[in-house]
C-alpha positions in Angstrom: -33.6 9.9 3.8 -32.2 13.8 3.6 -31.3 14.4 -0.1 -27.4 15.3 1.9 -27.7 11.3 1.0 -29.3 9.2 -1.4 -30.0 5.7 -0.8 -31.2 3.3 -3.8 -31.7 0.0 -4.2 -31.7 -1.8 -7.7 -31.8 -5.6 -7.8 -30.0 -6.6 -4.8 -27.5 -3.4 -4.8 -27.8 -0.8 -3.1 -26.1 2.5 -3.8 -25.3 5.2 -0.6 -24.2 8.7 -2.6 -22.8 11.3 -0.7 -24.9 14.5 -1.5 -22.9 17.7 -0.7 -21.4 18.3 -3.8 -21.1 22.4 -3.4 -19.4 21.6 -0.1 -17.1 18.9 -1.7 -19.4 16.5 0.4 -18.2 18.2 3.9 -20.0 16.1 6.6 -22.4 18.9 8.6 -25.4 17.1 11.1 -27.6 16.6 8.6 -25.6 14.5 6.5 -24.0 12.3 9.3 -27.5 10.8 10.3 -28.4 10.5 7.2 -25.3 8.7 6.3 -26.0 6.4 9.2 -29.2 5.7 8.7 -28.7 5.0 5.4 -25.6 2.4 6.2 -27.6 0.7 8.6 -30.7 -0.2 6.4 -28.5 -1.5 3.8 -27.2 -3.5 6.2 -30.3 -4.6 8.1 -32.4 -4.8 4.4 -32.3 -8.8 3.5 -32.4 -8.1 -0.2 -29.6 -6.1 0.2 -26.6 -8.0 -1.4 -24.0 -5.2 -1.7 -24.0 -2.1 -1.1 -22.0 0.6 -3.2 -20.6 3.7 -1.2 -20.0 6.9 -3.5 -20.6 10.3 -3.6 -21.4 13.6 -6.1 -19.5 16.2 -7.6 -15.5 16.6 -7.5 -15.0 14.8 -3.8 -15.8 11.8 -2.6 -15.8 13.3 1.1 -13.7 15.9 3.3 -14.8 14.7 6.4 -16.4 16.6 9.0 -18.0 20.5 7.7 -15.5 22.8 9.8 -18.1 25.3 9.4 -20.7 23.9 11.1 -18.1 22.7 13.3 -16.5 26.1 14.4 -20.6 27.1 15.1 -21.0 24.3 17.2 -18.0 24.8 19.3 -18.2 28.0 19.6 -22.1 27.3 21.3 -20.5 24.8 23.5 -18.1 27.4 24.7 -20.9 29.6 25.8 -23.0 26.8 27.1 -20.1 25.4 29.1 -20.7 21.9 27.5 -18.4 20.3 25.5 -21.6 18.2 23.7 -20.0 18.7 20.1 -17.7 15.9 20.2 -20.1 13.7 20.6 -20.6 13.2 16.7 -17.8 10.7 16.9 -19.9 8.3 19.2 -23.4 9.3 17.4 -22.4 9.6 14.2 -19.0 8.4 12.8 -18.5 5.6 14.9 -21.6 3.9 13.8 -21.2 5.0 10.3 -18.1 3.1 10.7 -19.8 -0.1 12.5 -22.6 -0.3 9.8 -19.9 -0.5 6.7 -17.8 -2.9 8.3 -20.1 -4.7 10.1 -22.6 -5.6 7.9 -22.6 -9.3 6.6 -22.3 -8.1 2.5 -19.4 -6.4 1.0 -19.7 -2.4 0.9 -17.3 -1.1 -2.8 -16.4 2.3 -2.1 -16.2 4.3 -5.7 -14.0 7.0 -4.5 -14.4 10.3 -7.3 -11.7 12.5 -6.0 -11.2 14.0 -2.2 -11.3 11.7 0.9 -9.9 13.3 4.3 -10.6 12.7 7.8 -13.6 10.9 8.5 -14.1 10.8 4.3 -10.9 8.6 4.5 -12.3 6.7 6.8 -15.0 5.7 5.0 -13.5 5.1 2.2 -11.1 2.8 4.3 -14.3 0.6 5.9 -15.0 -0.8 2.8 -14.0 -4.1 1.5 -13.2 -2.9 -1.7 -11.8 0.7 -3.1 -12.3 1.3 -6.6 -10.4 5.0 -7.1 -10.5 7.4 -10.0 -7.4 8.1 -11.0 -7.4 11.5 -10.0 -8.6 11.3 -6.9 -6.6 11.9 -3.5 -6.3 10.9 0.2 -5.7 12.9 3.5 -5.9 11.7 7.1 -6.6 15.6 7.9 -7.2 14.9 11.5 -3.5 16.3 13.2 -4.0 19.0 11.0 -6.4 20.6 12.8 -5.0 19.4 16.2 -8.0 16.1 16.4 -6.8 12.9 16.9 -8.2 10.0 14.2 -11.5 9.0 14.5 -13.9 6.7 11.6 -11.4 3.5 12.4 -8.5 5.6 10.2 -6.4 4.5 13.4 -7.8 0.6 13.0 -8.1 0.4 9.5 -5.1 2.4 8.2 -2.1 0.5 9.7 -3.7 -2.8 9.1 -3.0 -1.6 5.5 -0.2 0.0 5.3 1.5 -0.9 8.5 2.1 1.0 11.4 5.1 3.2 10.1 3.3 4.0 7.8 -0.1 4.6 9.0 1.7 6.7 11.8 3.9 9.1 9.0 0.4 10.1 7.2 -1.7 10.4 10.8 0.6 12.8 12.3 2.2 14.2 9.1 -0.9 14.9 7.1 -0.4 15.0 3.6 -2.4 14.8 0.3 -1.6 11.3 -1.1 -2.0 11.1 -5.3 -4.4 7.6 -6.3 -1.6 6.4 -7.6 0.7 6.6 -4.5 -2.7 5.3 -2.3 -2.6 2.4 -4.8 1.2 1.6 -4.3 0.8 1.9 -0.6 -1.9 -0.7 -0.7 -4.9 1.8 0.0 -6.1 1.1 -3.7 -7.5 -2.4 -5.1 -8.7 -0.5 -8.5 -7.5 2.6 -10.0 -9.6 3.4 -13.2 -9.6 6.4 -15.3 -11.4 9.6 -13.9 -14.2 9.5 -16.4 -14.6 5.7 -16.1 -15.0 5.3 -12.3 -18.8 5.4 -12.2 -19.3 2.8 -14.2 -16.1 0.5 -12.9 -17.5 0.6 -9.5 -20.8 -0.2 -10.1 -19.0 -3.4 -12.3 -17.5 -3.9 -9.0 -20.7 -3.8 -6.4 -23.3 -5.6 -9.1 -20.6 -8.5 -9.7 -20.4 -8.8 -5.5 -24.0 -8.5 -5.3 -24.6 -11.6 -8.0 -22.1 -13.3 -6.1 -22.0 -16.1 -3.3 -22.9 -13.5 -0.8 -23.1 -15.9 1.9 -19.5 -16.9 1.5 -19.1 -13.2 1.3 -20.4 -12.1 4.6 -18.1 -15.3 5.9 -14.9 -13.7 4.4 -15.7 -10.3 6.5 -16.4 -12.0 9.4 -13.1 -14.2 9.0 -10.7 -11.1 7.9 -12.0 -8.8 11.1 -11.9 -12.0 13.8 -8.2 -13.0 12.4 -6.9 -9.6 12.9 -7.8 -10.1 16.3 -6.5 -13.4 17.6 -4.3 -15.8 17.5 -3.4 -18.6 14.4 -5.3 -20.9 16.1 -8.3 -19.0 16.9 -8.3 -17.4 13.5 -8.3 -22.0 12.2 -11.1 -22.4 14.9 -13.2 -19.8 13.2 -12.5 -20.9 9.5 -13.8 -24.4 10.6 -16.6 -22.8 11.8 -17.4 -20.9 9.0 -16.2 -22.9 6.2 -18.6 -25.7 7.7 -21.5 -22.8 7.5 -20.6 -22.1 4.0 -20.7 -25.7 3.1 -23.9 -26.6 4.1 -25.1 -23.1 2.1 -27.5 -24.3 -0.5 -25.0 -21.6 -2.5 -22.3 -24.2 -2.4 -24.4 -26.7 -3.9 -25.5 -24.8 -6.4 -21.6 -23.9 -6.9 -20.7 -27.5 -6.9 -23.4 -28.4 -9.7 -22.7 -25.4 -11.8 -19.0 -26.2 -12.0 -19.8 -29.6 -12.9 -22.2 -28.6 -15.4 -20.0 -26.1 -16.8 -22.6 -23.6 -16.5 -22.4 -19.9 -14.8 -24.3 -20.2 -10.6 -27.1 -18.3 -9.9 -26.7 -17.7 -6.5 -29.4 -17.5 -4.2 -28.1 -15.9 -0.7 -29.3 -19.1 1.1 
C-alpha cells in the first residue's frame, strides 16, 4: 500500500488511515487507489472482522485534491479529452462499493474535516464515531460538481430528502454537534478521546457475531430498496442463515450459561 494510506490488521480489525495529513487528507491519485485497494482487501481478507476507517492529522478528509485536480483538467483541455472525470467510476465509486459492500461493519472515526467525497466516506460506514470538533461539508455545488461517493444515496436516507437537498445545493459547514442532531452522528466523543472511542467501537464489532453482522448490512441496503414484503422475504432468508450459524449456538449456550460468547465467524 502507498504510505497516502495505511492499512493494518490487528486481531481481526483492521484499521484504513487516511495519510495526507499536510493536505488535510485531500484525495490526489495516489491516495484514491490506494484507498481502494486498501477497502477492497479488508473486505475480501477472511480474518477481517471489522474494519475501522480514520485518518491523520486535523481532517478526516476534504475530498478530492483541487490541486491535482485543476492540473489534470487543465491537460485534458489540451488533449481534448475529458479523461479526468473518470476518478468517480475508477476510484470513488468503488471506494464507495467496498465500504458498503463488504459483509463486516466498517466504524468510521471521523477527527475533524469531511467534505465532498471525505463526506462520503464518512457516510458509507455503518457506524460514525465523531470528535466533537469535527465538521461536515457536501462541497460538491460549491465548486459547480454534482455529488458523487453515494452523498446523493446515503445522505437523504439519513436525513431525508429536504434535507439532504438544503446541504447538497447549499453547501455549508455543519458543527458535530448539529451532524449529530440531524442524524449524521451515532457517537460524538470529546476531541482528544476519539482515537480511542473508535477503536472501542470497531474491536467491540470485530468480537462480535459478525455473521449476524454482515446479515444486518445486507438486510438494511435490500429494505431500502423494496417493498414490505420483499424486505420480510429477505429477513426470513437471512434470519434462517443466521440461525443455523454455529454463532447462534454458541449465543444460545452462552446466554444460558450466563457466560460472555466467543464468537467464531462461522
Amino acid at each position: 500500500m502507498a504510505d497516502t494510506v495505511l492499512y493494518e490488521v490487528t486481531d481481526g480489525l483492521a484499521t484504513i488511515t487516511i495519510n495526507r495529513p499536510d493536505a488535510m487528507n485531500a484525495m490526489n491519485t495516489e491516495a484514491k487507489v490506494a484507498l481502494r485497494d486498501a477497502a477492497r482487501a479488508a473486505s475480501a481478507d477472511p480474518s477481517v472482522r471489522a474494519v475501522l476507517l480514520t485518518a491523520t492529522g486535523r481532517a478526516f478528509c476534504v475530498g478530492q485534491d483541487l490541486k491535482e485536480h485543476v492540473a489534470l483538467l487543465a491537460a485534458d483541455r489540451a488533449a481534448g479529452t475529458g479523461s479526468t472525470m473518470s476518478t468517480v467510476r475508477e476510484h470513488y465509486n468503488p471506494i464507495v462499493k467496498a465500504l458498503t459492500e463488504m459483509p463486516k461493519p466498517v466504524v468510521a472515526g471521523v477527527n475533524g474535516v469531511a467534505a465532498g467525497a471525505g463526506f462520503g466516506f464518512a457516510l458509507a460506514a455503518d457506524y460514525r464515531v465523531v470528535a466533537d470538533t469535527a465538521a461536515f461539508n457536501t462541497s460538491f455545488a460549491g465548486v459547480a460538481l454534482t455529488a458523487d461517493s453515494g452523498v446523493s444515496w446515503t445522505l437523504p436516507r439519513l436525513i431525508g430528502h429536504s434535507r439532504a437537498a438544503d446541504l447538497l445545493l447549499f453547501p455549508r459547514s455543519i458543527s458535530a454537534q448539529e451532524a449529530y442532531e440531524l442524524g449524521i452522528v451515532n457517537k460524538l466523543v470529546p476531541a482528544d478521546a476519539l482515537a480511542a472511542e473508535a477503536a472501542a467501537v470497531a474491536r467491540a464489532l470485530a468480537d462480535g457475531p459478525t455473521l449476524a453482522y454482515a446479515a444486518l448490512k445486507e438486510s438494511l441496503a435490500y429494505g431500502a430498496g423494496h417493498s414490505l414484503a420483499e424486505a420480510l422475504e429477505k429477513e426470513d432468508e437471512l434470519q434462517t442463515r443466521a440461525g443455523a450459524s454455529e454463532d447462534h449456538g454458541i449465543a444460545v449456550a452462552a446466554f444460558l450459561a450466563k457466560e460472555k460468547p466467543k464468537y467464531v465467524g462461522r
